[in-house]
N, C-alpha and C positions, 0 to 999 in steps of 0.2 A: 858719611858712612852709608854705604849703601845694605837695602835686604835681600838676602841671598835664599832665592824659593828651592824648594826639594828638587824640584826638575833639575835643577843647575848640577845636583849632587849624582844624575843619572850616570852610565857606563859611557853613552854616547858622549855626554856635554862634557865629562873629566876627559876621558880620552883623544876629545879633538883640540887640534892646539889652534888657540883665537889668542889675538895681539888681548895687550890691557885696557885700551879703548874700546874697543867691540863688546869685550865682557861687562866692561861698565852701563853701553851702553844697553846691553841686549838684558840684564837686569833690571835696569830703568824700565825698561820698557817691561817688564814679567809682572814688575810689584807697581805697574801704574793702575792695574783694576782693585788694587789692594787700599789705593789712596781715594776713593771714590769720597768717601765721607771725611770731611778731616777732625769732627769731635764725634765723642759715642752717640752723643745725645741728638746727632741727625737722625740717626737709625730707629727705621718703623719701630713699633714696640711690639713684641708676639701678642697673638690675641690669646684671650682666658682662656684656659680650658673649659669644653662642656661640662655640663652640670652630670652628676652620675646617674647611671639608668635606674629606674623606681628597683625595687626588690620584687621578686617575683612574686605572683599570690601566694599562699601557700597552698597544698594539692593534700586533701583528703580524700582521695580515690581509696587509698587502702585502707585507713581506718573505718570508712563505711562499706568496703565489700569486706574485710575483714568481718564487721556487726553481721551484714547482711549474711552472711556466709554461718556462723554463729548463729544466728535465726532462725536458718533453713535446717542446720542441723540440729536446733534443739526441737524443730516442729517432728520433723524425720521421726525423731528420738522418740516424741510422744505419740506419734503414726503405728510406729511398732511396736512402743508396750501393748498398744489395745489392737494390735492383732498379729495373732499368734503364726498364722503362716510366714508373714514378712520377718518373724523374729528364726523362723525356721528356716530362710533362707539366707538371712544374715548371720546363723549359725555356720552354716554352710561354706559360705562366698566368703563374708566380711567377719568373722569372730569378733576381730577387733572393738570394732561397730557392736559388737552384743555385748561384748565386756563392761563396756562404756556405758549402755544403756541399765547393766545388770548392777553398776558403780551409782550411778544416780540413782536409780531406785532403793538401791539397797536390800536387791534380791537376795546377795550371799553372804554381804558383810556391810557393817557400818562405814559411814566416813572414817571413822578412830580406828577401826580395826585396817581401815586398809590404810591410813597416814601410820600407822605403824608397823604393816607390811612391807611398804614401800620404802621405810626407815633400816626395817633390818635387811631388806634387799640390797640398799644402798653399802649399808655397813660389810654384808656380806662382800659383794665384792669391792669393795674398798681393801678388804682385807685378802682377797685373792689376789689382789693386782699387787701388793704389797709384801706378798707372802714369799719366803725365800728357798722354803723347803722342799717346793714341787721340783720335779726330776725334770732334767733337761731334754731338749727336742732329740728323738731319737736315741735314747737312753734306759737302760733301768735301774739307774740310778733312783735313790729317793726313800722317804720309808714306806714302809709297806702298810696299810690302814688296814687296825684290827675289824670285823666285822663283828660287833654284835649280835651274838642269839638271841632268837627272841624269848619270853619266858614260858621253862616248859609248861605244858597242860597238864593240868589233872585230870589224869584217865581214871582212875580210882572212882570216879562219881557212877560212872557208867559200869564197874564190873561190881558197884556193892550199891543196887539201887534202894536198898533200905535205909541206907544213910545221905541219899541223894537231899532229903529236905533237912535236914540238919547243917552237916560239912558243906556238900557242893551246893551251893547258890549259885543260879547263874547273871550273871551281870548281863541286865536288858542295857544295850548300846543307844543312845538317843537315835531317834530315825535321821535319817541323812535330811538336809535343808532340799528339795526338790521344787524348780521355779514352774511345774507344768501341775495343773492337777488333772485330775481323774480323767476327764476328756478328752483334753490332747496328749493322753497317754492313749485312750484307744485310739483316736488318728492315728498317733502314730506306728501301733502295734499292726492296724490293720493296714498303712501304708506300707511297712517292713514286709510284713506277711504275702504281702501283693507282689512287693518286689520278689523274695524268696519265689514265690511260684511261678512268676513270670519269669526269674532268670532260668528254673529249670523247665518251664515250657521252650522257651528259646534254645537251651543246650536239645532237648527233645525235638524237637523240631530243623534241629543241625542235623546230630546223628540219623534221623529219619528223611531227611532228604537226602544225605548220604547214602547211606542203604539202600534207597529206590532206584541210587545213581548207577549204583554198581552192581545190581541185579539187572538193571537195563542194560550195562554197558557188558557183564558176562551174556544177554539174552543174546545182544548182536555184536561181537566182540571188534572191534577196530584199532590200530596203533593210535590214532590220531585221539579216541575218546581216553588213553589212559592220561592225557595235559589234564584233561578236564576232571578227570577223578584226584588227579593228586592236588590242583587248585581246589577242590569239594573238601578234601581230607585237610590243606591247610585252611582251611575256612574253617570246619568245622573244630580242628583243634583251637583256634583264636579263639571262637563264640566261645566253647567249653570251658576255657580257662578263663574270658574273662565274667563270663555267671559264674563258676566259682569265687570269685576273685567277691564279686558283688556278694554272694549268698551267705558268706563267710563274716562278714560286715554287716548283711542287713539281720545275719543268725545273732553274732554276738550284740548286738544292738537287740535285738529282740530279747535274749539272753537279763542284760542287765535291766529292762524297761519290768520282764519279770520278778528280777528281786527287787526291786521298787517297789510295784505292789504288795511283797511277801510283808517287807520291812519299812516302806520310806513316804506312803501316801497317806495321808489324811484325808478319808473320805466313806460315806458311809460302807457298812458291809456289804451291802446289798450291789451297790455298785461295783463294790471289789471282786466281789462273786461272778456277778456279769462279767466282768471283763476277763476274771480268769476262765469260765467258760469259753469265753472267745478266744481267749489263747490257746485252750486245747483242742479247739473246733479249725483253729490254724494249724496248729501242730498234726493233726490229721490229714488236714489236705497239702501241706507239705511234705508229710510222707508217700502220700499216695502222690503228687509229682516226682518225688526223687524215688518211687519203684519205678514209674515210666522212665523216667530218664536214664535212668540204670539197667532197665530190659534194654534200649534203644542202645546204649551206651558200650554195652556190655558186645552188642551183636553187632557195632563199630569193629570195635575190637579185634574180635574173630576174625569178621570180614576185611579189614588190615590184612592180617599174616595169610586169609586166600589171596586176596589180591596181591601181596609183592613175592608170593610162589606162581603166581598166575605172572605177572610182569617177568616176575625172573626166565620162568620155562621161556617165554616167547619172545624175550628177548633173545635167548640162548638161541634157539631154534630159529629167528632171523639172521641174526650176525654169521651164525654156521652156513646158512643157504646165500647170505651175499657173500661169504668167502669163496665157496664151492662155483658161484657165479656172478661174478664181478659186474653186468651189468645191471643184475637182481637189485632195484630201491623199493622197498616197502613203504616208504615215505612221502610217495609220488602217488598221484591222483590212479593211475592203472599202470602197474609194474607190469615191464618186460621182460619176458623169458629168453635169453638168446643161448643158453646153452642145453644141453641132453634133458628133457624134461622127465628122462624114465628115473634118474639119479636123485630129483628130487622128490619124486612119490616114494621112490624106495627110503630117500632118508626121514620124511615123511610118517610112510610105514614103521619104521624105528622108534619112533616118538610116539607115534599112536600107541602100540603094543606096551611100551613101559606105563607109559601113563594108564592104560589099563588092568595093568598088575599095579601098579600103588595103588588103583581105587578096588581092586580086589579085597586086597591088605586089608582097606583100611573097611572095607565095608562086612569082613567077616572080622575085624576086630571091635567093628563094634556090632556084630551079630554074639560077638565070645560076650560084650561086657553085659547087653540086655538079658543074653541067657544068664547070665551070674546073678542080675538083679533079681531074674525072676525066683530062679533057687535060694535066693535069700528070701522071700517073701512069703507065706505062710501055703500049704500044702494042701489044706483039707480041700473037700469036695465043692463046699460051697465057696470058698475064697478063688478055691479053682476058676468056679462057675462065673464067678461076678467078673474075676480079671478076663477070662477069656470074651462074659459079654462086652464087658468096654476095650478091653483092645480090637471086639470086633467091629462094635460101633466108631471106634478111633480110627478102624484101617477103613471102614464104609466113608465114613467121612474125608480122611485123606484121599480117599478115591474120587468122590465125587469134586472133593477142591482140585485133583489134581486133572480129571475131567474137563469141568469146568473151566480149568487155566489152559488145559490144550485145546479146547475148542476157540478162547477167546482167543489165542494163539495163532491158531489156522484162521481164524478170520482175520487177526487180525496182517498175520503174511500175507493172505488174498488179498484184501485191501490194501495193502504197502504196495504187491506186486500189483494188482490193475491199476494204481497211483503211478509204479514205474511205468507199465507200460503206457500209461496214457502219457506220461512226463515224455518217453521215446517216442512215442508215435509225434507229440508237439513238438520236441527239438527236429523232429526227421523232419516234419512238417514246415518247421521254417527254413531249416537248413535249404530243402528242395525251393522255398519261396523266397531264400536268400539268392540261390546260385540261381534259379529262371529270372532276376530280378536284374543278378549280374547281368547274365546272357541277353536279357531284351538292352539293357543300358548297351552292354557293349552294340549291339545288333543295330540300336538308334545312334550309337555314336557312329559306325560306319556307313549305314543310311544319310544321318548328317552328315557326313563329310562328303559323302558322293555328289549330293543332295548340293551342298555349297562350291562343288566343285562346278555345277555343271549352272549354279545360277550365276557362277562369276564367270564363264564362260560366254555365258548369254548377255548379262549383265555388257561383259568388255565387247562381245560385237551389237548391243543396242550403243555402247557408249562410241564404238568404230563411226555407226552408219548414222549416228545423232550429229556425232562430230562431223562430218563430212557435209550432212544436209547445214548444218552450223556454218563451215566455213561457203558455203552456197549461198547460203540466205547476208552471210555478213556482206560476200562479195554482189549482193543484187541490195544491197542495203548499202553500201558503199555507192557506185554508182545512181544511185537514188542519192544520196546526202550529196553527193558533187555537183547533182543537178540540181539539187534544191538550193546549197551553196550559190552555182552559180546566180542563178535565178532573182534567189535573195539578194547577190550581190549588185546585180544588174537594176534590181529595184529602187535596192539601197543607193547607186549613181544616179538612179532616172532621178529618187525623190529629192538627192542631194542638187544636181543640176537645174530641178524645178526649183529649190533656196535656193539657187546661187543666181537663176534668173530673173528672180523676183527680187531679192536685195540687188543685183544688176539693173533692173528696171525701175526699181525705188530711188536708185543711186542718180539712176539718167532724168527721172521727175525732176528730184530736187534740183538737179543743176540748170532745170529749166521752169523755177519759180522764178515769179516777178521779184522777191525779197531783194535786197542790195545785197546781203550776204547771208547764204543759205548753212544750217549744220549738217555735216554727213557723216561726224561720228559714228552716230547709229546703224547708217548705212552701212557704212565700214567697217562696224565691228559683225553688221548681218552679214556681209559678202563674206569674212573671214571666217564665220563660224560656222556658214555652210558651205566653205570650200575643204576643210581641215587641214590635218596638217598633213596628207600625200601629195596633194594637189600643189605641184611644186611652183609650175604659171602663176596661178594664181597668185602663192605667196609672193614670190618675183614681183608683180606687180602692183601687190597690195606696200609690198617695202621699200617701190618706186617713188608711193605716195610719200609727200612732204612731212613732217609730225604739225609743222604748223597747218596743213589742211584739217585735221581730227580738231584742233585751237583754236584757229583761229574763222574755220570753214573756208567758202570758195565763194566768187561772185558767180551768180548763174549765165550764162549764153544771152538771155533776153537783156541782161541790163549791158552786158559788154555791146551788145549790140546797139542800143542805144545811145551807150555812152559814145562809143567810138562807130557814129553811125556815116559821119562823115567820110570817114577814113577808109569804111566800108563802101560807102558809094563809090568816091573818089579811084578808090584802089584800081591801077591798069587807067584809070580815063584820063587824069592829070589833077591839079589841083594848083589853088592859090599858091601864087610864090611867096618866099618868104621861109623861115625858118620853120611855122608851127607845121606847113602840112608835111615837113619830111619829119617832122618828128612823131605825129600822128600816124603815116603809116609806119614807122618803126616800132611802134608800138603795137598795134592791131595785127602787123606781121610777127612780133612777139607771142600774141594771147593765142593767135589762130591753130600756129602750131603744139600749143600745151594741151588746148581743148581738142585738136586732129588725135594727137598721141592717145590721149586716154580712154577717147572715144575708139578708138582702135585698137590699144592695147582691150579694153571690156568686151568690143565686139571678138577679137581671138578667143578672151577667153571661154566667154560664152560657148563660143563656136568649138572650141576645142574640146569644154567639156561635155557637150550636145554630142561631137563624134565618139568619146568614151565610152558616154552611158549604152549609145544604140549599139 
């Protein structure tokens, strides 16, 4: 029985058809890695598992920044029961935070009193969230909750004050629990009091830069100055509103701190006194800032409804003259007139004339309302007397403010106008030291250019006649270097020819030492290296030579001579018969001519390169 592995069950290995022998054996062959062991008990054992990792430390970061944190806030806590400002500021900012503190001390209420607060709190809504009878979202459905009266008063006490100590008793109310005493009740009275005046100096001080704004801006009237007056006018309504806003809060705050004192402080009379004096000593100089502020306020106001009849006319009056002349912008630094100029003095003239009858109007209406005032006002002789000296002293007076204000006026237009014209005369001034500035620039840039015209001119015929002397001097400098050339080269042969005669005459010594065999290597490599490699003869001759003569050397002339001296006698006279002496001269007829040749070939060359050099 053979095992049959999951591959065999593939799409490929069902699909392809193999004989029953091949199948058997190509599964033999699948499930042979499967036979590797043949009991369990060969097989490695797994090793242990590691031991588990330790348990982490445990991490109390949060239970001690939690204490820590705890700590910080109970030192906090005790920082600001004992001082009063920081508790005035965490009124402010942090309530919360003052609650808390007013909880552990026990300023308002007990521990019990507040664990039973916070019981009926809880019950309360417990019972709201519970409750079924509240009217649905968007509804008015539900019942209606009666409102309780409160219980009437007895007013009887006050219209029959004879029976007031009998019947009406008045029930004294316990004084309210207040956490501040007598001290930082004046702090605080005099803080509130400060603010009060300070927000109506500030509204004061709106309104009256305003005012200045727009009496300046009617003095020298401009389009462009009305952005500014109405940015003035929204400023000064924000200030206005939000000192009210303040004055209103630090009033009623001031408001309650006085019935405090009437009803709810503990603290001697003498001090309660004090301080009520100082409430009315505030109460005084807060009326006298809210009259300032109300004269200033008040001549806002007015000055409003001149100001948007003054906008309105000159609006009117602009938009009518840019229709009438289309190129007409008032809005533009100096407006152009491009049409009939007499049309617009005439329309002009129009506007001036009405506007002159409404100040008619209004100035004998109120010439009609003074006269009425005065006839209301008492007749006799001396009443007469006194009004006429102070309206006269009032009109002396107006005269000389109004004086005084034209004179400071003219001066001060003089000095505006010598201001323009010194400003004109400066802009003409530059202007003229702008355009001479142009005019010399442009004047030096045409100078410059002529200027460079005429040095590249000179420039190109210095570089003409340089280059000319250039290629003169190159060509008297050329025939100088070919004669130095030659010269050199001529040298260079003579000094080569004097080596070449000296290893030539080195050469011809040695081959006429007494030695049996002399070396001429040396020689031969001197003859070669001061013949080089052009000196073609030379080489020729030097590649004549044998390699065994560099090897093995040469015998010299004196010993051949010697040797074969016989031979040398003999040679041409005759000699002994017999075999030796013809072989003797065949030899010595041998040597004579190697030693002819080379001596001859050395003497050419010498000679040839002697004719070279000269």
């Amino acid at each position: 029985m053979y095992r049959v592995t999951s591959q065999i069950l593939s799409s490929r290995s069902m699909l392809y058809c193999r004989p029953a022998a091949e199948f058997q054996l190509k599964s033999v062959h699948r499930c042979a890695p499967l036979l590797k062991y043949a009991k369990a008990t060969e097989r490695d054992t797994c090793p242990e598992p590691p031991p588990p990792p330790p348990p982490p430390p445990k991490d109390d970061r949060m239970f001690w920044g939690a204490l820590a944190m705890v700590l910080m806030a109970g030192g906090f806590a005790f920082y600001a029961k004992q001082s009063p400002e920081l508790r005035d500021w965490l009124t402010l900012h942090a309530p919360w935070f003052d609650d808390i503190i007013a909880i552990a001390y026990e300023e308002n209420m007990t521990y019990k009193e507040f664990a039973e607060q916070c019981v009926d709190d809880m019950r309360k809504y417990v019972n709201e969230y519970f409750d079924d009878t509240k009217p649905k979202q968007c509804s008015l459905d539900g019942d209606v909750k009666q409102i309780e009266a409160g219980p009437p008063q007895d007013v009887k006490c006050k219209e029959d004050p004879e029976a007031e100590g009998e019947k009406c008793k008045c029930i004294i109310l316990p004084p309210p629990v207040i956490t501040k005493n007598i001290c930082e009740i004046e702090e605080c009275l005099l803080d509130l009091g400060e603010t009060v005046v300070n927000n109506y100096n500030t509204a004061k001080d709106a309104c009256f830069y305003y005012n200045s704004l727009v009496e300046e801006t009617m003095m020298d009237f401009c389009m462009s100055k009305v952005k500014e007056v109405h940015e003035a006018k929204a400023e000064r309504l924000d200030l206005v509103r939000q000192s009210a806003e303040n004055i209103c809060e630090a009033s009623s705050q001031i408001d309650d701190l006085t019935r405090y004192l009437e009803c709810g402080v503990q603290a001697p009379k003498d001090q309660i006194e004090t301080v009520k004096g100082m409430v009315a000593d505030l109460h005084v100089k807060i009326t006298a800032a809210r009259m300032q502020f109300q004269w200033e306020h008040d001549k806002s106001v007015a000055l409003d409804s001149q100001v948007d009849k003054v906008e309105e006319m000159v609006t009117q009056y602009t938009e009518e003259n840019q229709t009438m002349h289309p190129g007409l912008r008032y809005d533009t630094k100096k407006p152009v007139l491009t049409g009939d100029p007499d049309l617009l003095l005439y329309h002009t003239f129009r506007y001036v004339n009405r506007l002159q009858v409404e100040l008619c109007e209004a100035s004998s209406g109120m010439t009609e309302r003074v006269d009425r005032a005065l006839q209301a006002l008492p007749q006799d002789e001396k009443s007469l007397s006194n009004r006429n000296n102070a309206i006269q002293a009032e009109y002396s007076k107006k005269k000389a403010e109004l004086d005084k204000e034209f004179s400071k006026r003219a001066e001060d237009q003089k000095a505006k106008n010598d201001k323009t014209l010194q400003d004109a005369l400066k802009k003409q001034l530059e202007r003229h030291e702008e355009v001479l500035e142009a005019k010399l620039k442009q004047k030096e840039e045409e100078t410059e250019a002529k200027l460079n015209i005429l040095v590249e001119e000179a420039v190109a015929s210095e570089k003409r006649m340089l280059a000319a002397e250039l290629a003169e001097m190159a060509a008297n400098l050329k025939v100088v270097e070919d004669k130095l050339n030659e010269r050199l080269k001529a040298e260079r042969e003579a000094r080569r020819s004097q080596e070449l005669w000296a290893a030539g005459a080195s050469l011809l010594a040695a081959t006429k030492k007494g030695d049996p065999i002399v070396k001429v290597d040396k020689e031969i490599d001197a003859i070669e290296k001061a013949s080089g490699e052009d000196d073609k003869l030379v080489q020729t001759v030097l590649k004549a030579i044998p390699p065994s003569v560099r090897t093995n050397g040469i015998v010299p002339e004196s010993v051949l001579r010697e040797r074969y001296h016989r031979l040398y006698v003999v040679d041409g006279e005759g000699g002994p018969e017999g075999g030796a002496g013809g072989a003797g001269r065949g030899a010595a007829a041998d040597l004579h001519p190697l030693l002819g040749a080379v001596h001859g070939a050395l003497y050419e060359a010498f000679m040839h390169t002697s004719s070279r050099s000269r």
